[in-house]
Each structure stands twice: as C-alpha cells, then as structure tokens.
C-alpha positions, -999 to 999 in steps of 0.1 A, spaced: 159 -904 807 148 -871 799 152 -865 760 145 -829 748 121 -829 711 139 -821 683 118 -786 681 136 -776 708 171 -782 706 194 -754 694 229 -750 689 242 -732 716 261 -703 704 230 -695 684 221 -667 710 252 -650 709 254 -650 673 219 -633 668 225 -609 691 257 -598 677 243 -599 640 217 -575 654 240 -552 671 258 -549 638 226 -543 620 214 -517 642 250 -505 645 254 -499 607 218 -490 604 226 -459 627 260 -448 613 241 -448 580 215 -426 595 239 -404 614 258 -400 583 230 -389 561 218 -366 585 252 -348 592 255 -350 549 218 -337 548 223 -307 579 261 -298 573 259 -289 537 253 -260 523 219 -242 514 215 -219 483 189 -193 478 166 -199 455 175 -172 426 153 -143 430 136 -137 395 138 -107 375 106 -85 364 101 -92 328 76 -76 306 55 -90 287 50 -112 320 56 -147 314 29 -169 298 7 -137 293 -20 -148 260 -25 -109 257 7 -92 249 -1 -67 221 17 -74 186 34 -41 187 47 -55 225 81 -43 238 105 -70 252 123 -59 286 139 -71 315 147 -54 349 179 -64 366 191 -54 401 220 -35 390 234 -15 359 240 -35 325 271 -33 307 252 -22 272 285 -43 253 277 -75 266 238 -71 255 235 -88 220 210 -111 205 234 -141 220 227 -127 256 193 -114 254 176 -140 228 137 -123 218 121 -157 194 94 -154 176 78 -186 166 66 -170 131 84 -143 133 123 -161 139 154 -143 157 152 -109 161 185 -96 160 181 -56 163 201 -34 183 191 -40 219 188 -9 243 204 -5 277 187 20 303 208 19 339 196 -19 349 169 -28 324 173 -47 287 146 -36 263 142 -49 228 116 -30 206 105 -53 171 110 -33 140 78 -49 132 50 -64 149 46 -101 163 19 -124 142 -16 -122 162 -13 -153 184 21 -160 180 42 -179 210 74 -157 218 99 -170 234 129 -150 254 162 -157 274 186 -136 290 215 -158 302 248 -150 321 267 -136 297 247 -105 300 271 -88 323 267 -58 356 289 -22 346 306 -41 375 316 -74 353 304 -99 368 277 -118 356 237 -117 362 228 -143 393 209 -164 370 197 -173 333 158 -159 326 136 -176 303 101 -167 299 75 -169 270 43 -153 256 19 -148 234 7 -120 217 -32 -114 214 -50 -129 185 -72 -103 165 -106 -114 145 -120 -143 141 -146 -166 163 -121 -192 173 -150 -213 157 -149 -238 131 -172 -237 101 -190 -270 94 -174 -287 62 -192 -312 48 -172 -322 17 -144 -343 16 -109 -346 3 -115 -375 -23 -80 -387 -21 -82 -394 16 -115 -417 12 -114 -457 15 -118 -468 -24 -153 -488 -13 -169 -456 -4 
C-alpha cells in the first residue's frame, strides 16, 4: 500500500480556491487602480493663480520707512470697493493704517501719513473683495510682508557684566 505523508496531502479544492482568491485580488486590485487613475486623469486642473506685482516686494529687509504700499492688478479697480477691509497695510508697531487708499487704473497704493518704525515687520493683504470696474472679483487673495530698513546702531551687544539681583539664586 502506497500511503502519501501527511506533508503532502491537501484538500482538493484547495487549488481552485487560491486561484479564484487571487483573481479577485488582482481583480479588485486593478479596478482600484483603474479608478484612481481615471479620478486622478479625468478631473480637472487649475492654474496656479498668477501673482500680482507688489511693492515693497515681499520679504524685502530694506524697504525705506517713508515706503509706499502698492499693488498692480491685471485690470482696472473699482476705487469703492478699496478700504482698509480689502487692502489691509499692518504695521507691527505701527498697527492698522486706515487712511484713504488711492486707485490709479489697475493699481492699489497706500501712502503712511507717517513713517514705519526702523526695522519694523509689515504686513499686507489684498483679498477678493477688492473688486475689477467690471465687478467681479480679483482671481486671488495677496498677502505679502516686509520690513523696513533699520537705521543706527551696530546690531552688537555691549558686554554687561552686572546683574539683576532679584533674578540671582539666594546662595550666591
């Protein structure tokens, strides 16, 4: 009698069944794929938003302190939509300035009343509200920042020897 090990035996059907769990695998595995890829290829690409000219240029560290804030659209601005809502000009020391903002054919320009601190971080943002004479609305918000130059000074620190008694362990 010829008796087969027990390492060899195997349920018969066990063929069929791996082969049909593969083919389910693989056939999942490519409608998974082949739906991503018509997802990924079918829908639709936007353009990056084309930035506007701004002056100062953003993250300049030598915008003078008497430094007018503009920007440069593609079209003409409706001058009523332009407020200090639309066209935000923030000086870290210097706060909000809320003056009247000029309109000249498709450029924003905001000129202080007084100068920006020497070394002071300014931040500006133009969003949609800021409208074309048209009336629809810019493509895209604009934020940039800057700062304006620092005057004097080394940028060194003096050596200081004493110290604050109040800040000193009690055995010293």
């Amino acid at each position: 009698m010829n008796r087969m090990s027990q390492d060899s035996v195997f349920h018969p059907f066990s063929r069929p069944i791996l082969a049909s769990l593969g083919m389910v695998f693989l056939l999942s595995l490519g409608l998974t794929l082949g739906l991503f890829g018509a997802l990924r290829y079918s829908s639709p690409v936007h353009a990056a938003p084309v930035p506007y000219p701004v002056e100062p240029p953003a993250n300049t560290r030598t915008a003078p302190a008497t430094t007018t804030v503009s920007i440069t659209y593609g079209d003409a601005i409706s001058a009523a939509t332009v407020t200090s809502r639309t066209f935000a000009v923030h000086g870290m020391q210097t706060g909000l300035l809320t003056r009247t903002h000029g309109v000249s054919g498709a450029t924003i320009i905001l000129t202080p009343s007084h100068s920006f601190h020497p070394g002071e971080l300014v931040q500006t943002s133009a969003t949609t509200g800021v409208r074309y004479v048209s009336g629809t609305a810019a493509l895209s918000p604009t934020v940039w920042q800057f700062w304006t130059t620092a005057t004097g000074g080394t940028g060194l620190y003096a050596p200081d020897h004493r110290r604050c008694r109040a800040l000193q362990p009690a055995h010293l």
